[in-house]
Every structure is written in C-alpha cells, then in structure tokens.
C-alpha positions in Angstrom: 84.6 122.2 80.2 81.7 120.3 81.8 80.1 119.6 78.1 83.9 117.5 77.5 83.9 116.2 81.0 80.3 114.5 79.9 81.6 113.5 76.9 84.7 111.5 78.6 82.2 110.4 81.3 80.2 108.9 78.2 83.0 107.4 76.2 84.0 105.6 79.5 80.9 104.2 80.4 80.2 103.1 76.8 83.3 101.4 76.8 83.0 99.2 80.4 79.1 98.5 79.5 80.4 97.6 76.0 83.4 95.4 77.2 81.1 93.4 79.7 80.2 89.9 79.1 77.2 88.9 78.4 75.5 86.2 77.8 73.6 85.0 74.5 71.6 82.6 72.1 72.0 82.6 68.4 69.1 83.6 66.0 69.6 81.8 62.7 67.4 79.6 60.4 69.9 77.3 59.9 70.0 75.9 63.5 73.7 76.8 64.1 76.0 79.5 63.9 79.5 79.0 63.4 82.3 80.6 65.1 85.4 81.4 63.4 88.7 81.7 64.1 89.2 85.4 63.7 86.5 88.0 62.8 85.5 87.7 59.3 83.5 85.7 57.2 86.1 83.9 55.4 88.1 82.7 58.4 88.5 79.4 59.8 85.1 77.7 61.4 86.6 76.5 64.6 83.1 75.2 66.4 79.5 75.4 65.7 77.0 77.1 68.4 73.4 75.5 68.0 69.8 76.7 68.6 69.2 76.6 72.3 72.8 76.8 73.2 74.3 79.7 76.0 77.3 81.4 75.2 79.5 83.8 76.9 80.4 87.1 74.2 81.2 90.2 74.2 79.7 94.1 72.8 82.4 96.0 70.6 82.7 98.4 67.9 83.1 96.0 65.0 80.5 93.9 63.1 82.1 90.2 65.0 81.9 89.9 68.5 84.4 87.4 70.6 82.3 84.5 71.8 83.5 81.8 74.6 81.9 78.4 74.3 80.8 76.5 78.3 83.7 74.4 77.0 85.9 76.9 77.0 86.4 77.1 72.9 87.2 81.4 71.8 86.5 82.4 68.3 84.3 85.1 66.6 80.4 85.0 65.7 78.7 87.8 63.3 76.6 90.4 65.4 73.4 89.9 64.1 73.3 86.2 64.7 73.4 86.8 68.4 70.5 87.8 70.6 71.5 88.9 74.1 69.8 86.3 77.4 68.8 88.6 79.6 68.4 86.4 82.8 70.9 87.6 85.0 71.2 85.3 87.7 72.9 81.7 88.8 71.0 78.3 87.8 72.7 76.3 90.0 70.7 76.8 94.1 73.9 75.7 95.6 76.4 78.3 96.8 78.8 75.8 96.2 78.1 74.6 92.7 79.3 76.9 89.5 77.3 77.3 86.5 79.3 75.3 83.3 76.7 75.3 80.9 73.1 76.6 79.7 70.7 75.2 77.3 67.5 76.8 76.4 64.6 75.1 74.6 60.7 75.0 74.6 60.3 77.8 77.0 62.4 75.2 79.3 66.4 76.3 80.5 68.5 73.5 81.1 71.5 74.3 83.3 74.3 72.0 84.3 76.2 72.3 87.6 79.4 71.0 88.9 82.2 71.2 91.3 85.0 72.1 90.0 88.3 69.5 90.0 90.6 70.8 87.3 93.7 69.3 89.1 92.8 66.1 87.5 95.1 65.0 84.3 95.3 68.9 83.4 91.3 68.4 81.9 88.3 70.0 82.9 86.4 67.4 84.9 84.0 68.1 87.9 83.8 66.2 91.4 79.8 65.7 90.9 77.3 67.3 88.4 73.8 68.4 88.8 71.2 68.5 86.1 68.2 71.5 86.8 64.7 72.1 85.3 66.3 75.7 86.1 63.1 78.0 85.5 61.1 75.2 87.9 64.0 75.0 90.0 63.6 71.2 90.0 66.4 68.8 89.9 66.2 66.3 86.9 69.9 64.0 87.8 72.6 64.3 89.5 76.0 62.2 89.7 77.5 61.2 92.6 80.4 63.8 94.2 83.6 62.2 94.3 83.3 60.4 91.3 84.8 62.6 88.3 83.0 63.8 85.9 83.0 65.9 82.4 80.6 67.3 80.0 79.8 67.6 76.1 77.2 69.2 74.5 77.2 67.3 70.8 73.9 67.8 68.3 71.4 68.9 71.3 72.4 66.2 73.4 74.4 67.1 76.5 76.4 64.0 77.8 78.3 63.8 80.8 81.4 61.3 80.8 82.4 59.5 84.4 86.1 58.4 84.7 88.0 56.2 86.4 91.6 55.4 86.6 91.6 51.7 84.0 94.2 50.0 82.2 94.3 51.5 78.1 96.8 48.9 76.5 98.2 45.8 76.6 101.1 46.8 79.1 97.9 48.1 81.5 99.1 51.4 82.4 96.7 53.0 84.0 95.4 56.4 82.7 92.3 58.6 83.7 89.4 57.5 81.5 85.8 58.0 80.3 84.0 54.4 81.4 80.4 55.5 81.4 78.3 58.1 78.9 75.4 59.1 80.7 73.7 60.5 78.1 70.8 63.3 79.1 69.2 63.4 75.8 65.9 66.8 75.2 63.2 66.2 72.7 60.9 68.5 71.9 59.0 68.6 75.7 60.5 65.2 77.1 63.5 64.5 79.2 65.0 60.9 78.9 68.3 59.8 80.8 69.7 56.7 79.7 71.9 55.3 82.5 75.5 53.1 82.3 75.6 53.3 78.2 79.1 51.2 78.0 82.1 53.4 77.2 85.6 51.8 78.3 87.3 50.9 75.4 89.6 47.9 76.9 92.4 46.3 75.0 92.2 43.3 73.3 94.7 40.4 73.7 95.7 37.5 71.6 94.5 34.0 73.1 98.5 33.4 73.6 98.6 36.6 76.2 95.4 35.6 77.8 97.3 32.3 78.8 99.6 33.9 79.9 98.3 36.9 82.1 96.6 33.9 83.6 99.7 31.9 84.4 101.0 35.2 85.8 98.0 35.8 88.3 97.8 32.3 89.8 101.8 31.7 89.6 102.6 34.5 92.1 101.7 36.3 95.6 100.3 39.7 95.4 101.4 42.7 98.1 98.8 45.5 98.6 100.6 47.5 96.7 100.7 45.1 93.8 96.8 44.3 94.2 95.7 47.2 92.0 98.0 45.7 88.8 96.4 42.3 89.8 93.0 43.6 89.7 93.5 45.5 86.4 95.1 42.5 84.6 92.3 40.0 85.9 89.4 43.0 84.6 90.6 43.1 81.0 91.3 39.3 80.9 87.9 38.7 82.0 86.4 41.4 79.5 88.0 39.4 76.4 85.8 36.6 77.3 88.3 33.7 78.9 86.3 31.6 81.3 88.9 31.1 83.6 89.5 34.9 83.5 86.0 35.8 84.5 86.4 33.0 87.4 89.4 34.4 88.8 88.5 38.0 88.4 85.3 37.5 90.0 86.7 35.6 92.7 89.7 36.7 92.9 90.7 35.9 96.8 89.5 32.6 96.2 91.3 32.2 93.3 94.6 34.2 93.6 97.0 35.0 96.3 95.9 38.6 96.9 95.8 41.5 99.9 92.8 43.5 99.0 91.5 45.9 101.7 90.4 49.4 102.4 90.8 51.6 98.9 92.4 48.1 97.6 89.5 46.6 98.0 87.3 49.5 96.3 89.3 49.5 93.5 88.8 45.8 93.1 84.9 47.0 93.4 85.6 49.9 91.2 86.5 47.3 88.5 83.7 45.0 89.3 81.3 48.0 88.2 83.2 48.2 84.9 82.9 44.9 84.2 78.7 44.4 84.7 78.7 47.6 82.6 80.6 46.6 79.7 79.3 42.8 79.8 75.2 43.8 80.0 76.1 45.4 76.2 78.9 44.1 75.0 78.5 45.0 71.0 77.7 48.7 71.8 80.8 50.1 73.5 81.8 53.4 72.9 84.9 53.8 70.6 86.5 57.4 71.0 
C-alpha cells in the first residue's frame, strides 16, 4: 500500500513540477528557433524566437513543448532547442512595475518594465516603460507615465512605440497611433538610444483640399469642444508643407477664432510635438 501511495505521490509531483512554467533561451546555431503552430516539424512557423530572447514554456511528456512569446504569441518549439533560465526572480525593482520582456546577451540581461494599460483600443500598451541594466540593477531609459506606450522586439532590436490620439485620413478621424519609435538598439557591449525617430504617417491632401481646409479654419468660430478638430486639421495642413498652414497652425489663436484651454490647450501642445518631430526628418518617417 505505502509502495503505491509513493508511486501516486510521485506521479503527482512529476506532473505539477512538469506543468510549471518556466522560463527559457533557445540553443541553436542558426540564431533562431522557430515556433510552430502545432507540435511537429512540419507545421506552420507562426514566429521566430532569436538568440538572447526570454520565453515563457512549458515541461511535458512529448518531444515539443508549448512556448508563449513576451508578446503574447503561443505555438510549439522542439525540446532540445530550449535551455531552461534559471534566474528566478523579478527584473523590474518596482513593486509596481510587471516584467513584459527579457533579453539576454554578453553576460548582460536586458529587462523591460511597464505599467500595465490594456483598456486602451483593446491593444497591449503600457502607461510608462522602464529600461534596466537588470544584473547591475541600473536604469538605462525610461518613458514618461501617462504617455502610452508599446513594445516590439524585431532582429535584436527592442523598440518601444509612444501613441497618441492623431488624425489617420483625409476625413481626420482620430484613432490611437504610434507617432514616435524610440528605438533601444544592443550591439555587441554598447547601448545606444536614438530618441524622437519620426513615425506618424499623416495623410496627404491634394493642393485643392489644402485651400480648402484653410478657408474652413479662418471662415468660422471654434467652441472648445470643436478646438481639438481645429487643431488636428491645422497639424496635417501644416505637415503637407502650405505656408499659410504652418502660420496658422503655429499661431493658431492669432490666426483663427479658437477656445483652447486646460486639456484643449495640451492637445494643441500635443500636436505641436508631432509636428517638430516629423519636420526635423521629414524623408525618414515611418510607414507601417
């Protein structure tokens, strides 16, 4: 009796240890390992995982073991291409900061933080993001909370994407957009951050609609509540390079009938910041 009570005991525990996650790095020459869809070899690649990257998988019986991507993608990676990361702890020093995503390199572990704000636009974005030297415990950048932000880990850069609410056609209806890749980029021992690479992808309007956005800003007066359209038109008109856009847009109360204050009037400074981003480089905006 007690030699199958032990037996059960040990079936049990294997099983809990077994089903934990874990967390792990891949070991292959190739510098990636891909995950598929279901688990065999012939099945669908539905993500690569690259040298230095953590991943979230877990122990079974079988020969493929279910992996979870930090960006939440699920597929299936051979066992012997995965090699168990053994620190168990948080990387983040900040009770109220959750760990989204690892990278190991160069003896160095790379851990990005965030606040989670999933509310927004049913993506995951984060109200403020913090970059660690995690074994040093040293902060390397961090982005303002409040403003929302996401992350990407493409080619062994990770970049983090900053949003705001902008106009995305010619009918400006405002949608929740990336405006700004900061782009944290690791080679070999360095770290270099480039800041404000342009990103908002405006829309571009005839010479006839230019005329006549402009006729329609200085023909009419503006409520608060109308302010925000105002501002939006007078951004993108500006960013298409009229003259008299750029004068009205940045001058607006001088030049239009407008109410701007309180979170009016930060939107109109919100906008102001898209514009000196996008017109410092121009030729290199990011098209998604």
């Amino acid at each position: 009796m007690k030699t199958i009570i032990l037996i059960i005991s040990f079936i049990l525990t294997f099983l809990i240890v077994s089903g934990q996650e874990r967390k792990g790095f891949i070991v292959d020459p190739d510098g990636y390992s891909n995950v598929r869809e279901a688990a065999d070899g012939k099945s669908s690649i539905v993500t690569k995982i690259l040298d230095g990257e953590i991943f979230k998988y877990k122990v079974n019986e079988s020969s493929w073991y279910p992996v979870e991507t930090y960006n939440g993608i699920h597929g299936f990676m051979h066992k012997s291409r995965i090699k168990e990361f053994k620190i168990n702890r948080n990387f983040c020093f900040n009770e109220n900061l959750d760990e989204i995503f690892l990278f190991r390199k160069n003896q160095k572990i790379i851990s990005v933080c965030g606040i989670p704000a999933n509310e927004i636009e049913q993506f995951k974005a984060y109200s403020g993001l913090v970059v660690y030297d995690a074994l040093n415990k040293r902060k390397l950048q961090e982005f303002r909370e409040g403003s929302y932000q996401s992350f990407e880990f493409n080619n062994g850069d990770i970049l983090i994407y900053e949003y705001k609410f902008l106009p995305i056609n010619n009918d400006f209806e405002g949608k929740f957009v990336p405006y700004v890749i900061h782009k944290v980029l690791y080679a070999g021992e360095r770290l270099i951050i480039v800041k404000n690479a342009p990103y908002y992808d405006f829309p571009i309007l005839s010479q006839q609609e230019i005329t006549e956005h402009i006729e329609y800003l200085k023909s009419r007066k503006f409520t608060f509540v109308e302010s925000y359209k105002a501002v939006q038109i007078a951004l993108v008109v500006a960013l298409n390079g009229s003259i008299e856009g750029e004068k009205i847009f940045l001058n607006i109360l001088q030049e239009i009938d407008i109410q701007l204050d309180g979170e009016y009037y930060e939107n109109y400074h919100k906008a102001l910041e898209v514009y000196q981003i996008n017109k410092k480089q121009p030729l290199t905006r990011y098209q998604k």
